[in-house]
C-alpha positions in Angstrom: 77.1 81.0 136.5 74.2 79.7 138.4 73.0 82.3 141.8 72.4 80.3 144.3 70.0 81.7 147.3 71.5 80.6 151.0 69.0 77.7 152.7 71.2 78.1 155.9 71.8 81.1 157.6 72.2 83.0 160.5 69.3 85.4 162.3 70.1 88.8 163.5 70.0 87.6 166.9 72.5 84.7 166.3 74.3 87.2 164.3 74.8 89.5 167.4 75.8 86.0 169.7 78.2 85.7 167.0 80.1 89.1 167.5 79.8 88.5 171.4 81.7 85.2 171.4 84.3 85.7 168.8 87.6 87.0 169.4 89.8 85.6 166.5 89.0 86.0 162.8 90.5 84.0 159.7 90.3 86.1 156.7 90.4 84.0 153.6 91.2 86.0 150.3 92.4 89.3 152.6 93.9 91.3 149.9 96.9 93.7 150.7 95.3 96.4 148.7 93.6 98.7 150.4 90.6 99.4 148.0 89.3 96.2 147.8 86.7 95.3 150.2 88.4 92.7 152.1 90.8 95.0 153.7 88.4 97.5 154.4 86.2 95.3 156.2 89.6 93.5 158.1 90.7 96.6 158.8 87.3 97.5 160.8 87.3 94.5 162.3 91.0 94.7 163.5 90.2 98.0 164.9 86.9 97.3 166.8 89.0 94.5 168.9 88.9 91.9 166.9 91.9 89.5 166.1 92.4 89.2 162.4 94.6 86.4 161.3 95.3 87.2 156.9 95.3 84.0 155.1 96.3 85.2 151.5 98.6 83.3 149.2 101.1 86.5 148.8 102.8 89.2 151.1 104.7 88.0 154.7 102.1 90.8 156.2 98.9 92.9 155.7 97.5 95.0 158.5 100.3 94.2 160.6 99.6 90.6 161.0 101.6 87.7 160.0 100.0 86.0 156.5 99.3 82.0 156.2 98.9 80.1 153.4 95.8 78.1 154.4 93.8 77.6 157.1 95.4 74.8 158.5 98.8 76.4 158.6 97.1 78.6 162.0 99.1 77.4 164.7 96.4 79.0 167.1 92.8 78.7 167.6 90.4 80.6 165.4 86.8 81.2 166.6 85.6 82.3 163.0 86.4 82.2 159.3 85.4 85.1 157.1 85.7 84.3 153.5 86.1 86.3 150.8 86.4 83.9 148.4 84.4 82.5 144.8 81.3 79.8 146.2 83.2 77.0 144.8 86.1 77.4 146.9 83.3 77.0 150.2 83.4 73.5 150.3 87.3 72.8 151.1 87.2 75.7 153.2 84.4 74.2 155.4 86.4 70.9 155.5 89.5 72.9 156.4 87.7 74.7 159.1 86.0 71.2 160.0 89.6 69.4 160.3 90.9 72.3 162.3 88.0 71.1 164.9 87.9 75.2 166.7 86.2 76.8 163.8 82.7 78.4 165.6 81.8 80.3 163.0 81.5 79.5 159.0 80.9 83.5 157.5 80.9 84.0 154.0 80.6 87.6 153.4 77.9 89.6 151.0 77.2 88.0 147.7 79.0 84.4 148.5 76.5 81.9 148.9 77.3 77.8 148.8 74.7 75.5 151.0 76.6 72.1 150.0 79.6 74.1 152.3 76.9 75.6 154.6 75.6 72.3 155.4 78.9 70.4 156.3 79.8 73.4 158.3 75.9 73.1 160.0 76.6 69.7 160.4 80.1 69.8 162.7 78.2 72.2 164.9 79.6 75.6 163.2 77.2 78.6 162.9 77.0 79.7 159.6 76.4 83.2 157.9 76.1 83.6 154.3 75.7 86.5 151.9 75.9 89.1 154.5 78.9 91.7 155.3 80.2 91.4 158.7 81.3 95.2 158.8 77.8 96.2 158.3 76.4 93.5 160.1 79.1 94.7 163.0 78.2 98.5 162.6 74.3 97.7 162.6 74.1 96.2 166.4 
């Protein structure tokens, strides 16, 4: 497996815009089980106000929320995806987000990294973050 370094990313300043704007978070790959780091860092996010919406392809509910299938099946508006998710699932992601058309925010948390996704995301006006944690980066402001 080839590592690929992000080329687009968010600054610490955009970073903290980011958290001031968003209310609604789509996690992608939010697992039910409560060691692995998606839940843990859902779980924060759920209880520092934010609105966390599981998109998991098991369970009716984790956290207390309702699970979809896809991103697409959201019949609300989403101000942010936060993917935990292997880089070559990035690209449809960012053309899911892209087709939903109220994506703000492309995050792909620490270690996930895919510009080709980055770039389309960039390019319908999305801000991206890639290869950081969003519980840390949330903590840290």
């Amino acid at each position: 497996m080839e590592c690929e370094l992000p080329t687009i990313n968010s600054n610490k300043k955009e970073i903290q815009k980011i958290f001031d704007s968003v209310k609604t978070v789509a996690v992608l790959g939010l697992s039910p089980d409560e060691n692995k780091d998606s839940h843990r860092v859902a779980k924060y996010l759920q209880e520092v106000g934010f609105k966390i919406v599981p998109v998991y392809p098991k369970e009716e509910t984790i956290l207390g929320e309702k699970v979809y299938r896809s991103l697409v099946e959201i019949p609300f508006s989403v101000d942010m995806v936060n993917i935990f998710r292997k880089p070559a699932a990035l690209v449809a992601i960012a053309n899911a987000s892209i087709e939903r058309g109220d994506v703000k925010v492309f995050w792909a948390q620490q270690g996930i990294v895919n510009n080709e996704a980055a770039e389309l995301a960039k390019n319908a006006g999305m801000k991206v973050v890639q290869s950081y944690c969003s519980m840390v980066e949330h903590k840290n402001l």
